[in-house]
N, C-alpha and C positions, 0 to 999 in steps of 0.2 A: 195122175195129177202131180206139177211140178210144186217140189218144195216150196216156190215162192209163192205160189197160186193159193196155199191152205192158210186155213184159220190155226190161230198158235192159243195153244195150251197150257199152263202154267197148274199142276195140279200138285199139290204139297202132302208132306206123309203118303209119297204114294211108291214106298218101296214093296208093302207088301196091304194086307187086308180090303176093306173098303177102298182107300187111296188106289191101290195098284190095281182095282176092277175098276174106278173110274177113268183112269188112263189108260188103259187098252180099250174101251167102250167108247171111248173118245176118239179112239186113233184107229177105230174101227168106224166110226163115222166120217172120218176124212180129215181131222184135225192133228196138227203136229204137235207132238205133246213134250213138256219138259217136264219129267219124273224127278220130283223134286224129294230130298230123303236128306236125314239128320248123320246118322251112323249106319246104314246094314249098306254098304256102298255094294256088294255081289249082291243082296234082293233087289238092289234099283237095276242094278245092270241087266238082271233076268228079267225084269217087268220089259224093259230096252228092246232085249232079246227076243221075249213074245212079239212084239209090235210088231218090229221089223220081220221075222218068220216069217207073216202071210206077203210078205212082197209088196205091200202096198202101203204100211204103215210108217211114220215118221219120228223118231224120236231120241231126245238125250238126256243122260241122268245130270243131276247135277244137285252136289251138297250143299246146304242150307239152313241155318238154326232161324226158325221164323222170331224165338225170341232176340235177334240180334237184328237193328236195324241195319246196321251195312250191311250184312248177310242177307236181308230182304232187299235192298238195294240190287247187289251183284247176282242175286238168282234174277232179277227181269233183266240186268244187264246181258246177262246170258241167253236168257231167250231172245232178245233182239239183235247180243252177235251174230247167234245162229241162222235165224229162222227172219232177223228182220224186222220181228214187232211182237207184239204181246195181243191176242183178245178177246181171252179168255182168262180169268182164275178161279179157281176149285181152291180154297181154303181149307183143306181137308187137318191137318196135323194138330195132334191135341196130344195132351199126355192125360191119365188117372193116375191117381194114387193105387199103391201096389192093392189095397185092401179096400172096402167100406170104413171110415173114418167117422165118428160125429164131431159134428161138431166143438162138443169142451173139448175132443181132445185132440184137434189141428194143431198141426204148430206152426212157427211162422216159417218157417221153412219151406214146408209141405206146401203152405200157404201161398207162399211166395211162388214156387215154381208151380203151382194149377194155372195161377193165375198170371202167369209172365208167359207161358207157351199159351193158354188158349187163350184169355183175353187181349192180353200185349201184343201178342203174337200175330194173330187174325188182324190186331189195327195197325200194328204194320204192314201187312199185305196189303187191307184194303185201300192203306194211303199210299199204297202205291200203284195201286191198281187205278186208284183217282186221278192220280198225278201220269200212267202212262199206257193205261190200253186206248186203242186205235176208238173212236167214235164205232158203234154200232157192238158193241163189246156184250159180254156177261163177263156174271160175277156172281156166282154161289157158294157160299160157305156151310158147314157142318154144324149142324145143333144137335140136339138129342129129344126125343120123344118122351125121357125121363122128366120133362117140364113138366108133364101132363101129370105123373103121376107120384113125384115128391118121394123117391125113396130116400130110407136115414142113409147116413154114413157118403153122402154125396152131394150136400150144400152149396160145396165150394168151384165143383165143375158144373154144379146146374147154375148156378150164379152166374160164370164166366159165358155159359151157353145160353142163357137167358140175353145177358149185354150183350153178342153176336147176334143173335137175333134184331133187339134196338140199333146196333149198328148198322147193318145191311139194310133195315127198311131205312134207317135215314140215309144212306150211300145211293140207294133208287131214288128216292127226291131231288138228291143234290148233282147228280149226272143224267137222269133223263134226259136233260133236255140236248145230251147229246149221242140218244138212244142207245144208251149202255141201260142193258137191264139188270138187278140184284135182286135175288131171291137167297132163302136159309133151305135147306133140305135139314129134316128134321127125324134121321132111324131110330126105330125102337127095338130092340134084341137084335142083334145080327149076327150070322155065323161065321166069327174070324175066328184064328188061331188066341187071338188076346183076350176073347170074351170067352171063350172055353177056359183058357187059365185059370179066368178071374171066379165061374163060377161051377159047381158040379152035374152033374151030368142030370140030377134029379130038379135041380134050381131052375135047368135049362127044359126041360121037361115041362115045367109048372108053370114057366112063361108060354110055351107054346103053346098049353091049355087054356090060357087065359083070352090067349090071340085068336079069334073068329073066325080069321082061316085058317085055324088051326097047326099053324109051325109057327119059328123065328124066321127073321129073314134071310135074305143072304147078301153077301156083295152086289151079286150081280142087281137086285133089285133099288137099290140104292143106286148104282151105276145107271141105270136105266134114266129113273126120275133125273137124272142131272142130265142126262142127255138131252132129254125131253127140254128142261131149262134153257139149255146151250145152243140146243138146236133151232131151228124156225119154228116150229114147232110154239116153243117157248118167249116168242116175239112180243107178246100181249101180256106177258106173265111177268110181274115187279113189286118187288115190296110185300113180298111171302112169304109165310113159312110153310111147308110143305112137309106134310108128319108121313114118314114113309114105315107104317108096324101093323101095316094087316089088317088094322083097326080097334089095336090094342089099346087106344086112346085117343 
C-alpha cells in the first residue's frame, strides 16, 4: 500500500507503554502512524523502528508537549507535511503524580500539572482534531477504569479523566454529522513499565485477584480495543466509553 493510499495516525505518549502498543497495532493494520512523544526521543525512534522492520508499516516520530497549544498545532502540521492529512487521533499522553496523593494534601502545583497535561491537554488535541481530520475520521482518547472504582490518593487525575470522557461524548455529537466517530477507551491495571514503578509486586497481585479473568492487563489488550474503534469494525461505535479491565469493574 502506497503512503498516500493509508489512513494517518496521530497517536500521543506513544514513545513507550500503552501509547507505543497502540501505534505499532495501528501500523499493523495499514495505518501511517505519527509517534507522538514529550522527552524519551530514542523510545519514539525505536516504536518508528519496530513499524518499519516488518516492511510494510509507516511511520514518524515527532516531539510534542500536548499541554502546549502551538505544540498541538505543529504535531497535526507534521502529520499533513508528511503523510498529507490527519484521520485518526489516539489521545493517549497523560502524566500521574509520582505517589497516591489525597486530596488536603495536593498542591497547586501538582495540581496544576495533572490537570494541564491530561485535561488541557486532551482539549487541545481534540480541538484540533475538530478543526482538521479528513470527514470519516476517529477519535479516541484515554480514560481510566479507576472511575469506577474511586481509589484515595487519585482525585485529581480521575477528575481530569472523568471530563475526557464528557469531552469525547460531546466531540461525537458535534462532528457526526460529518462521520467522524469519538469514543473514550477506558483500562483498568495494565502492565507497563510505569505502573510496576508505581505499585509492588504483591499490590499488583491483589488487583489480578480481584479481576475475573484473573490477571492485569496488558498493552496489547488496550491496543486491540482501539483498533477495533478505528477500525470498520468501529463504524457504528460513538459517544463511548469502553472499560477495557477484564471486568474488574
Amino acid at each position: 500500500m502506497d503512503t498516500e493510499d493509508r489512513r494517518v495516525a496521530i497517536v500521543t505518549g506513544a514513545s513507550r507503554g500503552i501509547g507505543a502498543e497502540i501505534a505499532r497495532h495501528l501500523a499493523r493494520d495499514g495505518l501511517a502512524v505519527v509517534v507522538g512523544y514529550l522527552t524519551d526521543e530514542t523510545a519514539a525512534k525505536q516504536v518508528v523502528a519496530d513499524i518499519e522492520r516488518t516492511g510494510k508499516g509507516a511511520a514518524v516520530a515527532a516531539r510534542a508537549d500536548v499541554a502546549d497549544g502551538d505544540a498541538v498545532s505543529r504535531l497535526f502540521d507534521e502529520a499533513e507535511r508528511v503523510y498529507g492529512g490527519v484521520d485518526v487521533l489516539v489521545a493517549n499522553a497523560g502524566v500521574q503524580a509520582p505517589r497516591p496523593i489525597p486530596i488536603a494534601d495536593v498542591d497547586d502545583e501538582t495540581f496544576g500539572h495533572l490537570v494541564g497535561v491530561n485535561l488541557h491537554g486532551t482539549f487541545l488535541l481534540l480541538r484540533q482534531a475538530a478543526r482538521r481530520l479528513r470527514d470519516g475520521g476517529r477519535v479516541v482518547t484515554i480514560s481510566t477504569s479507576a472511575l469506577g472504582l474511586h481509589p484515595p490518593g487519585q482525585a485529581v487525575y480521575n477528575a481530569c479523566k472523568a471530563a475526557t470522557e464528557v469531552l469525547t461524548a460531546a466531540l461525537a455529537r458535534e462532528l457526526g454529522a460529518r462521520g467522524i466517530t469519538a469514543n473514550a477507551v477506558a483500562p483498568g491495571p495494565t502492565d507497563t513499565e510505569l505502573f510496576r514503578s508505581r505499585y509492588p509486586a504483591a499490590a499488583v497481585e491483589g488487583l489480578a485477584g480481584q479481576t475475573p479473568l484473573g490477571r492485569i492487563g496488558s498493552p496489547a489488550d488496550v491496543a486491540r480495543a482501539v483498533g477495533v474503534l478505528v477500525g470498520e469494525a468501529g463504524a457504528w461505535v460513538s459517544g463511548q466509553t469502553i472499560r477495557v479491565n477484564g471486568g474488574l469493574v
